[in-house]
N, C-alpha and C positions, 0 to 999 in steps of 0.2 A: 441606460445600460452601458453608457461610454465606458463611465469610470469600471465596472469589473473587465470589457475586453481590454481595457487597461493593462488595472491589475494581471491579468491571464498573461500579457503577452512579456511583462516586467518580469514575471516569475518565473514562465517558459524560458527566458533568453539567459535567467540563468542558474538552469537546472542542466547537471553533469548527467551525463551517458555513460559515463564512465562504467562505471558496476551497476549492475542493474540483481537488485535481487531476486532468487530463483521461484519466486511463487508467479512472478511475471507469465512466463512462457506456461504454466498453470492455469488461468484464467482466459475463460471462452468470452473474450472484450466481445466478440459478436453477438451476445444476447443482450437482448432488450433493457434486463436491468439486472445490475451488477452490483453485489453489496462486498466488498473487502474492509475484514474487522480485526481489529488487533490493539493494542496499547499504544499510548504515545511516544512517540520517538522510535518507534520500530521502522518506518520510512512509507507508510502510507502517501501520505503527500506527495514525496519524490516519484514513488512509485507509477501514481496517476501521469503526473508531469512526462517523465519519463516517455511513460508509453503515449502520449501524444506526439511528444517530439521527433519518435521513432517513429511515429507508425502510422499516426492522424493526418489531415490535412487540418492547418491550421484554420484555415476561415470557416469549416464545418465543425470545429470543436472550441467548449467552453468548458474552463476549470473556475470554479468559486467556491468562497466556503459560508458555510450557514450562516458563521458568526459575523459575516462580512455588514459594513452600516446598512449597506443599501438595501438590507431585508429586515429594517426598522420601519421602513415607509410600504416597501412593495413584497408582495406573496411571492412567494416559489414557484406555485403553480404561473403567473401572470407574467414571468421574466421566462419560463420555460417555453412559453408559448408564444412570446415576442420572438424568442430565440428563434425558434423554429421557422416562424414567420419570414426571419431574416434568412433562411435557407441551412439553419445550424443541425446537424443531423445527432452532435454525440456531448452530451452534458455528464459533468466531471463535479459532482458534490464532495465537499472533504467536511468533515466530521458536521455530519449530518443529524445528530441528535442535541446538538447544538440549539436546533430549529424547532420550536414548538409546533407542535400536531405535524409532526414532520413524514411520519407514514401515511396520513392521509392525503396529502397532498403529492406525495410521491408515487400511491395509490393513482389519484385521479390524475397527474400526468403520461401513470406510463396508460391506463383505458382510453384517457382523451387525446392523447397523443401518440396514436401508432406509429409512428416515421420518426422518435427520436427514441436513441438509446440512455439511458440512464445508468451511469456508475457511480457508487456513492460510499462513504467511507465513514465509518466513527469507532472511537474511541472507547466509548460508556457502554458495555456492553449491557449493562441495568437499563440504560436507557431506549438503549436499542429494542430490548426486550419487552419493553411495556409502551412498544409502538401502540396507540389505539386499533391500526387499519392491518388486515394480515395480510401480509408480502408473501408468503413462504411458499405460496404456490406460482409465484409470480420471478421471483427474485433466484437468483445462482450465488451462494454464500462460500465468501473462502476466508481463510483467518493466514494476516499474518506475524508469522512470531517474533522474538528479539533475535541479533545475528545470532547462527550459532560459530561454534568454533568450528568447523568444517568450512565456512565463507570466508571467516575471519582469518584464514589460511590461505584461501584463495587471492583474498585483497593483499594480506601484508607480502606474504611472498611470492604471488605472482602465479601461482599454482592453478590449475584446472581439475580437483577433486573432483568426483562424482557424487552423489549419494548413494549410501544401500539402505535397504530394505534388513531389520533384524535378521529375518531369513537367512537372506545373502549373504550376512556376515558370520553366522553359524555355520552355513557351509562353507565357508571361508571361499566364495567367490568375490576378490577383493583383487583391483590392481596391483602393480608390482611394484609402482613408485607406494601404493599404504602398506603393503605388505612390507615395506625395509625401514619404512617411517617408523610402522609400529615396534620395529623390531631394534629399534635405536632411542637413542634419547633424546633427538631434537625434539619432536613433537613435547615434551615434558617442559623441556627449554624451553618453549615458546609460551608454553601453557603455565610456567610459572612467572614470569613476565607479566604473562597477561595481568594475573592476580595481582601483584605486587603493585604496577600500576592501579589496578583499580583502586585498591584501598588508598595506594599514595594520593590519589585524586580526592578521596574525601576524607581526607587527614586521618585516617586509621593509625598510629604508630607500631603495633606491634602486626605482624603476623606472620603466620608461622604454614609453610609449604610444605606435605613431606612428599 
């Protein structure tokens, strides 16, 4: 088990705190077992990392991922349970469907192991889906999405946006810094940038902003 609190502590030391995105403060880390689902590259990974950095104690928490070698030779359930053994109270799986028969055994960790919490994360949402073993009475499911533009304003320019609710913004309960945004063209500005870069990154030639 050397080599993953290895890897964990290689990858903890350097993962940024910087921006943490907002489905964080979302998530009840204090239940037993935690499933965060969403596409790749969205920041699952960072995410988990993250909140251990912040918030865990390091010697009671481990981040691994399914695909890791060392679950060529040894079970999930048999490392979860050395873990514990070793006094580790909070296991960090990253894309987890990676792992064959990976709900049943995630199953029989969190029954056979009351005293450790389980957070776990994948990608394939097909694959998640035709778990064999059912979690859903067991598990707290949150999905999370690609940045939106709303973050992506927050990070480049420094800004503290809020989110609203449809609602909110039909009754036009909006701050005073969106209300002047919206009422100006920077926000366009920014938001045609954005485009233009994106395509310029996968060699798009033409495109056209109105």
């Amino acid at each position: 088990m050397e080599t993953l609190f290895r890897s964990f502590r290689t990858q903890l030391e350097h993962t940024s705190t910087e921006v943490v995105r907002f489905l964080h403060d979302q998530i009840a880390w204090d239940s037993r077992l935690v499933a965060i689902l969403g596409a790749r590259g969205v920041g699952k990974t960072t995410l988990l990392l993250q909140h251990i950095k912040l918030y865990d104690r390091e010697d009671e928490s481990l981040y691994v991922t399914a695909d890791d070698f060392y679950f060529t030779k040894y079970r999930l359930f048999d490392m979860a349970y050395q873990f514990y053994n070793l006094g580790g109270k909070k296991l960090y799986i990253d894309e987890i469907h990676k792992y064959k028969d990976w709900s049943r055994e995630v199953k029989n960790i969190y029954d056979q192991i009351p005293g450790l919490q389980v957070i776990y994360t994948g990608s394939s949402i097909l694959d998640l889906e035709k778990g064999g073993a059912d979690l859903s009475r067991r598990k707290v499911e949150y999905r999370l999405p690609g940045l939106s533009f709303r973050e992506y304003l927050n990070i480049s320019q420094g800004w503290q946006l809020p989110s609203y609710s449809l609602e909110e913004i039909l009754a036009g309960r909006l701050s005073s810094l969106i209300r002047k945004l919206v009422h100006s063209n920077y926000l366009m500005i920014i938001y045609r940038q954005v485009i233009i870069h994106f395509f310029k990154i996968r060699n798009i030639s033409c495109v056209c902003v109105a």
